[in-house]
C-alpha positions as CSV (number, residue, x, y, z in Angstrom):
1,X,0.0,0.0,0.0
2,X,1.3,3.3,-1.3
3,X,1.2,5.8,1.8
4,X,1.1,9.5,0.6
5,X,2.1,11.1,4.1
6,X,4.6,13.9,4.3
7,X,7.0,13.0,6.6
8,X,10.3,14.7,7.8
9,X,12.2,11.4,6.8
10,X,12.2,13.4,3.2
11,X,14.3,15.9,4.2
12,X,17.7,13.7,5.1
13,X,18.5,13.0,1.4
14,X,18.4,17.0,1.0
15,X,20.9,17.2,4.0
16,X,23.5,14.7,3.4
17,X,26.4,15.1,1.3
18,X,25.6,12.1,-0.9
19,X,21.9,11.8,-2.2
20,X,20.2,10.4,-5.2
21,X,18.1,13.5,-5.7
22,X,18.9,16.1,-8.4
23,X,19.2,19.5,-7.1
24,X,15.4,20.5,-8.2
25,X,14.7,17.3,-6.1
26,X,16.0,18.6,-3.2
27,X,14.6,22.3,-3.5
28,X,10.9,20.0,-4.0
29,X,11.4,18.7,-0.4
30,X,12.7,21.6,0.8
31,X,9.8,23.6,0.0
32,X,7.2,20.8,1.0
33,X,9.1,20.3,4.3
34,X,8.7,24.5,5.1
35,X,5.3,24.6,3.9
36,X,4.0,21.4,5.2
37,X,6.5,20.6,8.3
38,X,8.1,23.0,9.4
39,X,7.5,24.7,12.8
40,X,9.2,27.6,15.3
41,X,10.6,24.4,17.5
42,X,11.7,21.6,14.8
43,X,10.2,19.5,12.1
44,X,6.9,17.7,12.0
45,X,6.5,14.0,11.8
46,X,3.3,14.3,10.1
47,X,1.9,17.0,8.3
48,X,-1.7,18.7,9.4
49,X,-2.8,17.9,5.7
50,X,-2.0,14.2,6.2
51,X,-4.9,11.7,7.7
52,X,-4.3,10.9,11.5
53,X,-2.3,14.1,12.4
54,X,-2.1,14.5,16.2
55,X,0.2,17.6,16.8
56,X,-0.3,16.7,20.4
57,X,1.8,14.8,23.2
58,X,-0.1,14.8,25.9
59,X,-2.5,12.7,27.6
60,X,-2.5,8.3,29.1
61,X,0.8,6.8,27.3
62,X,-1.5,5.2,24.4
63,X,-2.7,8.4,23.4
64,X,1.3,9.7,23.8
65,X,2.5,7.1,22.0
66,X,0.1,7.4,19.1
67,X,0.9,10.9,19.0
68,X,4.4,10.4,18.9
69,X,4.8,9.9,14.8
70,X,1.6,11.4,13.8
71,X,2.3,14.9,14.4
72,X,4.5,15.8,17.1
73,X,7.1,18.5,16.2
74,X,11.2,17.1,16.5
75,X,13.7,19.9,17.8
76,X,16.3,17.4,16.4
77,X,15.2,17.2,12.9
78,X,15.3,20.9,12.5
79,X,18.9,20.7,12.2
80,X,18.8,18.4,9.1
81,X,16.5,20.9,7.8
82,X,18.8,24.1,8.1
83,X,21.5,22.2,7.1
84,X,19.6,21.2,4.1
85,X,18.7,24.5,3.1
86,X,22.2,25.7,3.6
87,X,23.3,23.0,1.5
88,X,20.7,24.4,-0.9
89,X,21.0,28.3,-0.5
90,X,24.1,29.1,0.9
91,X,24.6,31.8,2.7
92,X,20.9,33.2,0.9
93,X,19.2,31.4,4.0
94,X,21.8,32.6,6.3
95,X,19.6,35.0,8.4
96,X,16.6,33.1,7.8
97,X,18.0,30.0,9.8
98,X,19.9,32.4,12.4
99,X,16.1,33.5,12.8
100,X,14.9,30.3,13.2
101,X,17.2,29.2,15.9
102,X,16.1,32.1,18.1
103,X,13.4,30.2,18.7
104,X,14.8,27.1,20.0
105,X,16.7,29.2,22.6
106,X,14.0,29.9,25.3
107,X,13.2,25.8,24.8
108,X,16.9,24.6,25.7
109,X,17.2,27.0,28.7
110,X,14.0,25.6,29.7
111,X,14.1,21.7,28.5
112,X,17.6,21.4,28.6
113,X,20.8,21.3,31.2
């Protein structure tokens, strides 16, 4: 069964060094992963658009654990994305991804040691 779902997985073949995708590929995930995934604290694991989206991690641990792929935003798989769009863009996205990280400072002083 073919599944459809935009997930953040896309986005590693735009950030590595070696990837199959052409470079039109690449700017094609890139834009589906900032329109679709992309958030102020990471990427997505499932876009809104997609059936089953849960943006929420909260709740008994069957309702957390459903949640955990079906929505819930990744502070980790932000940095692929900004690296991909470095690899892409250069120093064009420069500013764009210094204002990004802004907004995963307040969450580190506050999640983090």
């Amino acid at each position: 069964m073919i599944d459809w779902s935009v997930r953040p997985n896309m986005i590693f073949p735009v950030a590595f060094d070696y990837s199959p995708l052409n470079q039109q590929q690449k700017k094609s995930v890139l834009d589906i992963c900032t329109r679709e995934l992309l958030t102020p604290k990471g990427l997505r694991s499932l876009s809104p658009k997609s059936g089953g989206y849960n943006p929420m991690y909260v709740g008994p641990q069957t309702q957390r654990d459903y949640a955990y792929h079906q929505g819930t935003a990744w502070p980790w798989l932000g940095g692929f994305y900004m690296e991909a769009c470095l690899k892409l863009y250069k120093r064009s996205r420069l500013s764009f991804i210094e204002r990004h990280l802004v907004g995963y400072e307040d969450e580190m002083n506050y999640h983090c040691l």
